[in-house]
KESE-397757 format. One line per field, with one value per residue (C-alpha): z, y, x; residue in three letters. Coordinates in steps of 0.001 Angstrom, whole numbers, plus 500000, padded with zeros to 6 digits. Example, Ala and Ser with C-alpha at 12.3 -4.5 7.8 and 13.67 -1.06 7.14 Angstrom:
<recs>
z: [507800 / 507140]
y: [495500 / 498940]
x: [512300 / 513670]
aa: [ALA / SER]
</recs>
This chain:
<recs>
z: [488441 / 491462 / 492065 / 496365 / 496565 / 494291 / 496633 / 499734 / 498113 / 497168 / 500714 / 501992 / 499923 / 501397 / 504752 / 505149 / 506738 / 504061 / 504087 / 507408 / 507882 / 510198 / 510196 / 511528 / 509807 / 506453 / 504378 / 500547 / 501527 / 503417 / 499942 / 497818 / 499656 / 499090 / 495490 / 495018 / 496700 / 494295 / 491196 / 490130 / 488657 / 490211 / 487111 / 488066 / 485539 / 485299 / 484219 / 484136 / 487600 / 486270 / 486419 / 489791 / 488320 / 486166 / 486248 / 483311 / 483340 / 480072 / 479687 / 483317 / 483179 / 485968 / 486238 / 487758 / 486434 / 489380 / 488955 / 490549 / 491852 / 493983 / 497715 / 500158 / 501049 / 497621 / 496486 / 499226 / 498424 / 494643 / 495224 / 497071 / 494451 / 491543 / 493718 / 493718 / 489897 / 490065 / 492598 / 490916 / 487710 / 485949 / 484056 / 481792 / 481341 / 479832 / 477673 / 476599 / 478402 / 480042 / 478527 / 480879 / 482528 / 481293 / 484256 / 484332 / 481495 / 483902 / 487221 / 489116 / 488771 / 489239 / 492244 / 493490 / 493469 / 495739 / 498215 / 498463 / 498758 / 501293 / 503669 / 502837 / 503791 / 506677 / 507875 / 508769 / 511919 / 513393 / 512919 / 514279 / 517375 / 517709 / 517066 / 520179 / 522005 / 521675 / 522001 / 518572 / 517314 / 515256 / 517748 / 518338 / 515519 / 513432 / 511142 / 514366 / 515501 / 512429 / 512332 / 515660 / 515152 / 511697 / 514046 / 516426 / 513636 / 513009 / 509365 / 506262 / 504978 / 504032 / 504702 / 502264 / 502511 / 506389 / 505126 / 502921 / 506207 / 507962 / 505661 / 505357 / 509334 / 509054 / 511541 / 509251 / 506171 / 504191 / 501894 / 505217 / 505527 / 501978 / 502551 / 505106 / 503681 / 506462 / 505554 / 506343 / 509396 / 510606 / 510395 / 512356 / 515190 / 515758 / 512959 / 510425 / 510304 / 510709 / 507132 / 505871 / 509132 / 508130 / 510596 / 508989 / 505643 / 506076 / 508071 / 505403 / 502654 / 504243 / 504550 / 501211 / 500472 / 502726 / 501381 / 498113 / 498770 / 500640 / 497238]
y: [483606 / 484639 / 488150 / 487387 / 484284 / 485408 / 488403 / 485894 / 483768 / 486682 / 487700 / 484539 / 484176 / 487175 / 485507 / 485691 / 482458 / 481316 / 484246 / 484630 / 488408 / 490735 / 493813 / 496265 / 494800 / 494755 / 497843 / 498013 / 495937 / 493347 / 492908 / 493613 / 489578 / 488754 / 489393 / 487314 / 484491 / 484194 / 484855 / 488423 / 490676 / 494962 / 496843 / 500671 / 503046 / 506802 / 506546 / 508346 / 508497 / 506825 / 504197 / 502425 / 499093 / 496419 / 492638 / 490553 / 486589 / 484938 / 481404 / 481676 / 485022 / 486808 / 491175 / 494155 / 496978 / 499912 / 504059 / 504729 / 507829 / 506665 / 507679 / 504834 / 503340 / 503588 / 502084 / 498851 / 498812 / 498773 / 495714 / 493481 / 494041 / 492777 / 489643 / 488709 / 488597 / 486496 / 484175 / 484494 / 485254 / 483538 / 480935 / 483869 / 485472 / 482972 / 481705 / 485272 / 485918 / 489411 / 491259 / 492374 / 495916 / 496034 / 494457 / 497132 / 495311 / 492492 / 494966 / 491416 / 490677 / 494004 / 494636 / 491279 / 492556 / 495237 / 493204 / 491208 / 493967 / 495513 / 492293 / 491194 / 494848 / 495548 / 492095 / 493320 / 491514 / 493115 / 497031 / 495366 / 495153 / 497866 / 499925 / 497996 / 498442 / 502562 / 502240 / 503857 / 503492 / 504614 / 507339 / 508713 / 508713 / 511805 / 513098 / 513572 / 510467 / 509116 / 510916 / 509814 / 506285 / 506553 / 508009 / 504318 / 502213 / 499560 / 499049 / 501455 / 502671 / 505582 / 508253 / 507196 / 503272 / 504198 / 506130 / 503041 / 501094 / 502930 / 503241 / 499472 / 499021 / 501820 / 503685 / 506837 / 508567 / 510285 / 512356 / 513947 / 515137 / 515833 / 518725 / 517562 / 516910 / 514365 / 515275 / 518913 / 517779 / 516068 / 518807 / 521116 / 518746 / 517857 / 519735 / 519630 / 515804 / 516674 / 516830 / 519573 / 521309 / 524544 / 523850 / 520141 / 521237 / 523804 / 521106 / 518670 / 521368 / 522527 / 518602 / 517929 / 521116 / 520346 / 516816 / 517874 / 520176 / 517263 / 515269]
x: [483256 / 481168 / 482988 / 481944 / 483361 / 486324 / 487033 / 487239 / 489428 / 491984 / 491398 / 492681 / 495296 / 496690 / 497676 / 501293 / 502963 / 504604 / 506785 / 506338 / 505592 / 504844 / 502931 / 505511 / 508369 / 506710 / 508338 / 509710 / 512938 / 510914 / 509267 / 512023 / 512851 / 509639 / 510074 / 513429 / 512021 / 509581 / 511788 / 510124 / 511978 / 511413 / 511871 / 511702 / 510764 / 509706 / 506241 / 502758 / 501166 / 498489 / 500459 / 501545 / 502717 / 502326 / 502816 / 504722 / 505527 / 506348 / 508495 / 508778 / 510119 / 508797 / 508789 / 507133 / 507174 / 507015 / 506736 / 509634 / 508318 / 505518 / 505926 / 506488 / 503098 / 501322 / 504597 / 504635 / 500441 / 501354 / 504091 / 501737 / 498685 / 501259 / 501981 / 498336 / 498640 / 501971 / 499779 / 496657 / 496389 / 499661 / 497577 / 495254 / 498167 / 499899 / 496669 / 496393 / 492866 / 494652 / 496662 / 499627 / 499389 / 495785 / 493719 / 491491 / 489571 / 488578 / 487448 / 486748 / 490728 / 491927 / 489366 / 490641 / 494037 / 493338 / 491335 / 494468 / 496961 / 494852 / 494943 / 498340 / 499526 / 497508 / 495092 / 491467 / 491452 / 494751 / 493233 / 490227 / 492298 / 493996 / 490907 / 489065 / 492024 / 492309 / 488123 / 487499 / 483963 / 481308 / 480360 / 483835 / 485570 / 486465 / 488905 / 491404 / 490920 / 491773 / 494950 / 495812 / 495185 / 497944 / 500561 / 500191 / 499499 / 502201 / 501531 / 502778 / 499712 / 498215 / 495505 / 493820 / 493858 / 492678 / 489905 / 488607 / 488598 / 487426 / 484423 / 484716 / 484321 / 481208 / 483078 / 483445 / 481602 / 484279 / 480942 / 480111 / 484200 / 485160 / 487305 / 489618 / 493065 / 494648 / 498303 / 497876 / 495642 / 498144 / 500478 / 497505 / 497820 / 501583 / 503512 / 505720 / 507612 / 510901 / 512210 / 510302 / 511186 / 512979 / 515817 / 516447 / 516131 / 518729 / 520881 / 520743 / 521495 / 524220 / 525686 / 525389 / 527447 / 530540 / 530220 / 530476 / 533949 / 535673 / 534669]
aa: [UNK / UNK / UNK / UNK / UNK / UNK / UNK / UNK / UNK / UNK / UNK / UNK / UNK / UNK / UNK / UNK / UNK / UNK / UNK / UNK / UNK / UNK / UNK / UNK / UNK / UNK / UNK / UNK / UNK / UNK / UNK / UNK / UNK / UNK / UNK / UNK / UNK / UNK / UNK / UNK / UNK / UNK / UNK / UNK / UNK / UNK / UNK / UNK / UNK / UNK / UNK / UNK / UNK / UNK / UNK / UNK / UNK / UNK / UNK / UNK / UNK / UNK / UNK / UNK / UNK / UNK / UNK / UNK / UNK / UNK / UNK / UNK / UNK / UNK / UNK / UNK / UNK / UNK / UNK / UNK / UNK / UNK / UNK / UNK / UNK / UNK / UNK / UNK / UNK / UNK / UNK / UNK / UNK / UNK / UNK / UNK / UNK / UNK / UNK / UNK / UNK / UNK / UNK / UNK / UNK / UNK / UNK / UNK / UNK / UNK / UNK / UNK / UNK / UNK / UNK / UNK / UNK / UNK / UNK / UNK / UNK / UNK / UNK / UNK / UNK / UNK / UNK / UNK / UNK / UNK / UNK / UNK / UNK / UNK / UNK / UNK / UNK / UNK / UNK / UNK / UNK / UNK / UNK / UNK / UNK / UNK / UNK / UNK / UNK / UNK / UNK / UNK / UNK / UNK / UNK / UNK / UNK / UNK / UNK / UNK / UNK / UNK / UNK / UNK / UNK / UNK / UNK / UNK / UNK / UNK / UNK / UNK / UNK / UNK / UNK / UNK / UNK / UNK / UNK / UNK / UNK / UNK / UNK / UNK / UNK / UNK / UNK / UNK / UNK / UNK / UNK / UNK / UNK / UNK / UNK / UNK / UNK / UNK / UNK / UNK / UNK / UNK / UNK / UNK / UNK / UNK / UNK / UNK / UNK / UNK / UNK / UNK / UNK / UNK / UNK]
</recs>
């Protein structure tokens, strides 16, 4: 296996037509479909956060195994890698040549995985665009502008998958910015998001508490 011409291939494989999505519609629900269409079973467990998820298939049972307590984006990333191994990587499995959860002992698979997710979640081309189209480049762009680019971007992704494009692209050196903590950035800039907003939290307390006496 050329790892290169492996990558491309799991980068193609990502394209989406056959299910036909679209960026800003794709969330956990939109894959939660995804999933049923294709016979996989979401298993959701409270595991070790070293653990995001795992792919089983045996006598064309098909599973995934998912932390339950990953936060939304890591969580729809997570569900898209394991659907590159039910694509991909079925036949090893069943011949015993991986064993399942354990992909980390082939890095080309596992890597693969990733480069798939990563297209499948978010196509290359399409932030492409949108970065021409709000004139970011390699001269402009900064931590803030990274920030403000999330807050417009259609797909659910994270700081840190944006950083690793951004890298990608050659548009940003994360080394030269290792201190900055986007989250809390973010927060700098526009504020807290609304649920961790004193005023909401105290709202939705105080809900739960009148619900619970009417109960």
């Amino acid at each position: 296996m050329i790892p290169s011409l492996y990558y491309r291939e799991m980068r193609s494989l990502a394209k989406r037509f056959a299910h036909s999505v679209e960026t800003q519609l794709l969330d956990i629900k939109f894959m939660q479909r995804i999933y049923k269409a294709e016979g996989i079973r979401i298993d959701r467990w409270d595991t070790s956060p070293r653990i995001r998820a795992a792919y089983f298939c045996e006598n064309n049972d098909y599973s995934v195994l998912i932390n339950k307590n990953l936060p939304r984006e890591p969580k729809l990333f997570s569900m898209c890698h394991e659907l590159k191994h039910h694509y991909a990587d079925q036949s090893s499995l069943k011949g015993g040549n991986i064993k399942c959860g354990d992909y980390n002992a082939n890095n080309v698979i596992e890597i693969g995985a990733e480069i798939f997710a990563a297209e499948f979640v978010y196509p290359e081309d399409e932030m492409k665009d949108l970065l021409d189209e709000l004139g970011m480049n390699r001269e402009n762009c900064t931590p803030q502008t990274i920030v403000e680019f999330k807050r417009v971007c259609p797909a659910k992704v994270s700081y840190s998958f944006l950083v690793k494009r951004f890298e990608w692209f050659g548009l940003y050196q994360q080394r030269k910015h290792k201190e900055i903590r986007f989250q809390k950035l973010e927060e700098q800039m526009y504020g807290l998001p609304i649920y961790e907003q004193p005023w909401f939290i105290a709202y939705r307390a105080k809900k739960k508490l009148v619900s619970g006496q009417n109960n």
